[in-house]
N, C-alpha and C positions, 0 to 999 in steps of 0.2 A: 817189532813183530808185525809181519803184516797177515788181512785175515785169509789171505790163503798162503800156505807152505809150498814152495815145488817139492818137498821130502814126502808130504803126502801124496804125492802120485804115484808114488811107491806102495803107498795101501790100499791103492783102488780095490783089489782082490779082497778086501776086507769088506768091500759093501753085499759080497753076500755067504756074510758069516751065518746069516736066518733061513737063507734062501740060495745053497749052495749050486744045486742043480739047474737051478735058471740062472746062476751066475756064469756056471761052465757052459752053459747053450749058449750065451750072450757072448764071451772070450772067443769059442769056437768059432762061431757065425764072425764075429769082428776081427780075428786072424784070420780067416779064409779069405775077408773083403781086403781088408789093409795090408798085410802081412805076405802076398804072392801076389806074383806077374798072373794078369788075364790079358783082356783086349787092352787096359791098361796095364803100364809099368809099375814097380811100386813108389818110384819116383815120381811116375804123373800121379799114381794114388796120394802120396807125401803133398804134393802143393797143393793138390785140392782139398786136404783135410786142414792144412797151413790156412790157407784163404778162408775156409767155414770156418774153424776156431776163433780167427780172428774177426768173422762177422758174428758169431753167436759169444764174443767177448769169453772164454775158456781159457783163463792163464796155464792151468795144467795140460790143456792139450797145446797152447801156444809154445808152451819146452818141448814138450813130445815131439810135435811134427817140425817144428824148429830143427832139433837133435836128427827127424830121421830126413829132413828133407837134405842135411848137410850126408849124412849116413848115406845115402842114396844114391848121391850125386850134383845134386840141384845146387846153385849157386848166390851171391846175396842177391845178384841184379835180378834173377830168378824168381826167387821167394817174393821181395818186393813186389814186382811184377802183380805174382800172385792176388797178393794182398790187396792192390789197387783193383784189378778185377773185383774181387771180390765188393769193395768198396762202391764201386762204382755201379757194381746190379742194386747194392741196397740202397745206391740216391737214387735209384731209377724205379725200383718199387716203393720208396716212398713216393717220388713225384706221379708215378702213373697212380695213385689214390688220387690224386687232384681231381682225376674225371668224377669221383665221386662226389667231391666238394662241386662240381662244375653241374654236376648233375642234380643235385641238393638247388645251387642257385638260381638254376634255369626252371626247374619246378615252383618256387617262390616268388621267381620274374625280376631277379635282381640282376 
């Protein structure tokens, strides 16, 4: 057993069993964004929620947008793709912190 189930993303809709009406504001607003074509597809919507899940580490949304980027259209070399983007801005804002360290040792005189 591991601590997260994919079955439970099936009861997301249960986290607002206290708090029903901000749970239905929140669905609404997030099928408006995910869920329909804008300026974006819902396929280019699909990879770019693909890529943040997998930077924000979300197993439950990694089946999701996995399931709808295949649903969609998008393909593995695609998704991968995605992923390494994704990858790729978060070694770059970890390294662009460095100026802070650099800023830190130049104030010190090291």
């Amino acid at each position: 057993m591991s601590y997260y189930e994919s079955g439970d993303l099936s009861r997301f809709a249960e986290v607002g069993r206290f708090s029903g009406e901000l749970m239905q504001k929140f669905f609404d607003y997030y099928n408006t964004v995910t869920g329909e074509d804008g300026a974006l597809t819902r396929r280019e919507k699909a990879l770019i929620a693909l890529a943040v899940s997998h930077s924000k580490q979300c197993p439950y949304c990694i089946d999701a947008y996995t399931t709808q980027c295949l649903e969609t259209g998008s393909n593995p070399e695609q998704m991968t793709e995605a992923i390494h983007v994704a990858a790729a801005l978060e070694a770059g804002m970890t390294l662009v912190h460095a100026v802070q360290m650099h800023n830190t040792l130049e104030r010190s005189g090291a």
